[in-house]
C-alpha positions in Angstrom: 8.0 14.5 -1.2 9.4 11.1 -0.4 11.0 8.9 -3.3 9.4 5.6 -3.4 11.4 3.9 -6.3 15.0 4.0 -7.4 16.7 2.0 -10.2 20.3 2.1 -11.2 21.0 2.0 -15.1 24.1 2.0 -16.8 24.2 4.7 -19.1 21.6 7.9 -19.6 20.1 6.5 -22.9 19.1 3.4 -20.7 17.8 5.8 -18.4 15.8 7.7 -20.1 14.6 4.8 -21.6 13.7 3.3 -18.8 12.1 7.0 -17.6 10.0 6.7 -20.6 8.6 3.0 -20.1 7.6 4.1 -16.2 5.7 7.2 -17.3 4.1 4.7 -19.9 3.3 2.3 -17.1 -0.7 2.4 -15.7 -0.8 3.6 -12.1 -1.7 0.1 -11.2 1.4 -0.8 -12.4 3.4 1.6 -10.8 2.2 0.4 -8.0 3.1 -3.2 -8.2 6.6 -2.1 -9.3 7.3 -0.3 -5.8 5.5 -3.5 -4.0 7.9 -5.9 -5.8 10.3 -3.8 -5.0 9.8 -3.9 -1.0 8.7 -7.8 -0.9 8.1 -10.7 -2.6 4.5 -11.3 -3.1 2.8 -14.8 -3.3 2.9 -16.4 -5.9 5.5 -14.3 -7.8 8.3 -15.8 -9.8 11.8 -15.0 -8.3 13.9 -15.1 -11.6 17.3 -13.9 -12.2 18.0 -12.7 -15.3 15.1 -12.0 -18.0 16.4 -15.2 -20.3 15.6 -17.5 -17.6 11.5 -16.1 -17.9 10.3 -19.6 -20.4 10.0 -17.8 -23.8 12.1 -15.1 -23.2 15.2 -15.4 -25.7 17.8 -13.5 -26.3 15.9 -11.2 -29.3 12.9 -10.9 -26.7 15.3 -10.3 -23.7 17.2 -7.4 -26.1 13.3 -5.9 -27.1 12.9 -5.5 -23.1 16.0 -3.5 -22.2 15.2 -1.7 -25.1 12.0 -0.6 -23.3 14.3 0.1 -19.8 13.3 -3.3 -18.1 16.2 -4.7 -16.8 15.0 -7.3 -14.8 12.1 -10.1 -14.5 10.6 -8.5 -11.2 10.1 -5.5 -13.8 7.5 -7.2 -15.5 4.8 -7.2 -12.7 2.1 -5.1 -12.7 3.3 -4.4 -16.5 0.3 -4.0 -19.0 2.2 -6.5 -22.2 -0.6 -4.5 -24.7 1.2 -1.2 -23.4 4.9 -3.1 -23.3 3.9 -3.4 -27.2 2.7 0.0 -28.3 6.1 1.2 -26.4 8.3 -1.7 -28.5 6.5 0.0 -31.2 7.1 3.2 -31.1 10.6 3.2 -29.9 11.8 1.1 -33.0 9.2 2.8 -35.3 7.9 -0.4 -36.4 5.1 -2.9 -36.0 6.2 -5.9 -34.8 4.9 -9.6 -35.3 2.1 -9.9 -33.0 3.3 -13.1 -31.6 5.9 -10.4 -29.7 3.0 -9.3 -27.4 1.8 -12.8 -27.3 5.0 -13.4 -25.8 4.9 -10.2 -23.3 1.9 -11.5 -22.3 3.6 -14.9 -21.5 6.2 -13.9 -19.6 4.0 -11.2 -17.3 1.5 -13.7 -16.4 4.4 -16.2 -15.5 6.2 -13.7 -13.0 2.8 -12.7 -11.8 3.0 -16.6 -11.1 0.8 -18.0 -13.8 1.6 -21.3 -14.8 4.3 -21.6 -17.6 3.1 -22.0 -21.3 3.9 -21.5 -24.3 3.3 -18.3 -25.3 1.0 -19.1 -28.8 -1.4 -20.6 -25.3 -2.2 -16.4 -25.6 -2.6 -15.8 -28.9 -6.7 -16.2 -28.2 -6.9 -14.0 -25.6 -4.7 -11.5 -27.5 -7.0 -11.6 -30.5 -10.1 -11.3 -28.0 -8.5 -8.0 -26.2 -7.3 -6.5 -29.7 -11.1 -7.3 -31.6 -12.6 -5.8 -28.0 -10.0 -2.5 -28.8 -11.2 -1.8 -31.9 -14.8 -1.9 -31.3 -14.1 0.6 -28.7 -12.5 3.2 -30.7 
């Protein structure tokens, strides 16, 4: 067995958070974490720190370390819907939906969307969530 992906976290509670939020991850996603990981892709954002993502403040920027992502080059692949069930769960709350609005914002934009404002996906949210619930 060869180990593909590696991160360094400070403490084991971060770890095992982040753990958690990998095995969470869709496989697609998993994917794209390892390919960030080994080069830049076209088109992607090279941020710094996940403040510097537009609409990422401190709050949302706490909410994603919370989840075990540590960086912006975390986010790709990342399925924001999934990001918000795991927000969810791991504070035992349901958060204002405007928080996946703004998941959604800042994964398109390091998947190198254009920057917008994240209330620009509060449509397409309420499209995917009314699709969800049909479903079930």
């Amino acid at each position: 067995m060869k180990l593909v992906h590696q991160e360094n976290q400070p403490d084991q509670s971060s770890a095992l958070k982040r753990e958690a939020a990998i095995k969470a991850m869709t496989r697609r996603g998993k994917l794209a974490m390892i390919q960030s990981k080994k080069k830049p892709a076209k088109g992607k954002r090279e941020v710094a720190r996940l403040e510097d993502i537009p609409n990422v403040g401190p709050a949302i920027a706490a909410a994603l370390r919370r989840m075990g992502i540590t960086t912006p080059a975390e986010l790709l692949g990342r399925d924001p819907f999934a990001m918000y069930d795991v927000l969810c769960r791991l504070t035992g709350k349901r958060h204002d939906p405007c928080v996946l609005d703004t998941f959604m914002a800042a994964v398109r934009y390091m998947e190198g969307a254009p920057k917008k404002p994240w209330w620009k996906y509060t449509a397409e949210r309420k499209r995917v969530m009314e699709t969800r619930s049909l479903t079930k």
